[in-house]
C-alpha positions, 0 to 999 in steps of 0.5 A: 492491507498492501504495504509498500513492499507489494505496492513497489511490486505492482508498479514495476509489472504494471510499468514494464506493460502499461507505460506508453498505452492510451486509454480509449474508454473507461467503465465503472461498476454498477455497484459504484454507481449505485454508491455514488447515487446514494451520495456515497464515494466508494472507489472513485473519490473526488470527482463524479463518475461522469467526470472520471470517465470521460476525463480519463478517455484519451490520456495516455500513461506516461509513467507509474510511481510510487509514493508509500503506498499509493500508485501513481499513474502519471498520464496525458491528455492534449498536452497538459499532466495528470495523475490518477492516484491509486490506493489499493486499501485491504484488497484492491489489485490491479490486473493488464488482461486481454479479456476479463477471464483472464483473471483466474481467481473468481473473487477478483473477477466478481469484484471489478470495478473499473475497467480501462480499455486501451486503445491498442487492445486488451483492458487495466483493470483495478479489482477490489473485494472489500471496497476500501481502495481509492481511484482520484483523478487530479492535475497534480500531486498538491491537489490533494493535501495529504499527500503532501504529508506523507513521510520521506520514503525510507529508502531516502537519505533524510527518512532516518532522521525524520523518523527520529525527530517526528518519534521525539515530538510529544505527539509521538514520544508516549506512543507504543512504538509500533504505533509510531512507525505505522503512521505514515507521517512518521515513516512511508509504507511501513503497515502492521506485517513489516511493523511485527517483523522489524520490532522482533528482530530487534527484540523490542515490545510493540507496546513499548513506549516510544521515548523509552526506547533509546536514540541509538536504538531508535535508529536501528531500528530504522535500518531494520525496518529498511532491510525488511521492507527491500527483502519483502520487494525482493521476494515479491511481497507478503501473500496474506490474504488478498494481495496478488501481482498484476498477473494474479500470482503471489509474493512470497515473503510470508513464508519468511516471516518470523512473528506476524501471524504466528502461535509460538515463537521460532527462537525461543518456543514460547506462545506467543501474544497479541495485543491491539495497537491502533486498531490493529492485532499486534502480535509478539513474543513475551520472551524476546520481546522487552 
């Protein structure tokens, strides 16, 4: 899944081509349609497609943020605002092409799901293979309530010591530590690969619990995961698996990693092992991992 390293990658390539256009038309897969007659919401959620479509045509994009990991595409239409709130789940990716070809991996091509047309030529269009991601067309941000739920950005004054508070409440404190900092509640974008790689480099066991890890370290902790998520957006994010950029190339942080997705530790050369922490594979180091 996308975390928000490759998050912030896609809204600054999709900003630096996108902000200013008018969208003249909108299209949505069969595949979603058909979903959506089974009364299933796949992609787009929260409207109906009829509704989607044609509310959609004639907006403008104005700006595109992000908030975790979530795209926010700031539009207008007569006057008044609009957001169009994109999650790219484990394999949605957004690509501005002159025509549907242009993506030059097949998976995607055979995956489009909604195209925007713009007015002046050329198509935006989000791609997604497993289906998980999510398109929702709101007024503004509080008319969807989580959203407003999600913790500060990590790069924000006030994330550290949110993280400590939200990490000392009973909700929290008898949690595996990497299941603490995945949740978005307690830190904003921070998913399994960046959770694998900050706990290593502090030497902490993801299945340690939270409260028997110290404030002190706590908060180091904090700055490790902060450090690991802008080297990740300097290096134009992790590769994994499905994740490209709006002109279909890679990041390049996976060749950095140190822990996630290994077999034998770099520092010390012994096997590694994973265990599974709220659903996901979390892999570790027995010997430099306490």
């Amino acid at each position: 899944m996308p975390e928000l390293p490759e998050v912030e990658g896609v809204v600054r390539e999709l900003s630096s081509v996108s902000i200013g256009r008018t969208i003249s038309e909108v299209q949505v897969s069969d595949v979603i349609r058909k979903s959506k007659e089974l009364g299933k919401e796949a992609i787009v959620k929260g409207r109906t497609l009829e509704d989607f479509v044609d509310e959609l045509a004639a907006m403008t994009i104005v700006d595109i943020t992000r908030r975790s990991k979530y795209i926010y595409f700031h539009l207008e239409k007569d006057g008044l605002p609009f957001l169009l709130v994109s999650h790219l789940g484990m394999s949605g990716a957004w690509f501005v092409v002159d025509k549907l070809d242009d993506i030059t991996e097949q998976k995607f091509r055979n995956h489009v799901h909604v195209i925007l047309n713009m007015a002046d030529g050329g198509l935006l269009i989000y791609s997604d293979i497993r289906r998980f991601g999510e398109l929702r067309l709101l007024q503004k941000e509080e008319d969807y309530l989580p959203l407003l739920k999600m913790a500060p950005e990590p790069f924000d004054a006030v994330a550290a010591d949110h993280f400590l508070a939200m990490a000392s409440t009973p909700k929290y404190a008898r949690r595996p530590i990497k299941e603490v900092i995945m949740d978005g509640h307690v830190i904003s974008g921070c998913g399994n690969i960046y959770a694998t790689e900050a706990l290593f480099r502090m030497k902490i066991h993801p299945g340690r619990a939270t409260e028997r890890i110290s404030e002190k370290r706590k908060r180091e902790l904090f700055r490790e995961i902060v450090d690991v998520l802008q080297e990740s957006i300097d290096a134009g994010g992790s590769s994994i698996s499905d994740y490209r950029n709006i002109n279909g190339e890679a990041g390049t942080m996976q060749t950095r990693l140190k822990m996630y997705g290994k077999k034998v530790c770099g520092t010390c050369g012994k096997e590694t092992k994973s265990m599974k922490i709220a659903g996901r594979t979390s892999v570790y180091c027995p010997q430099c991992q306490r």
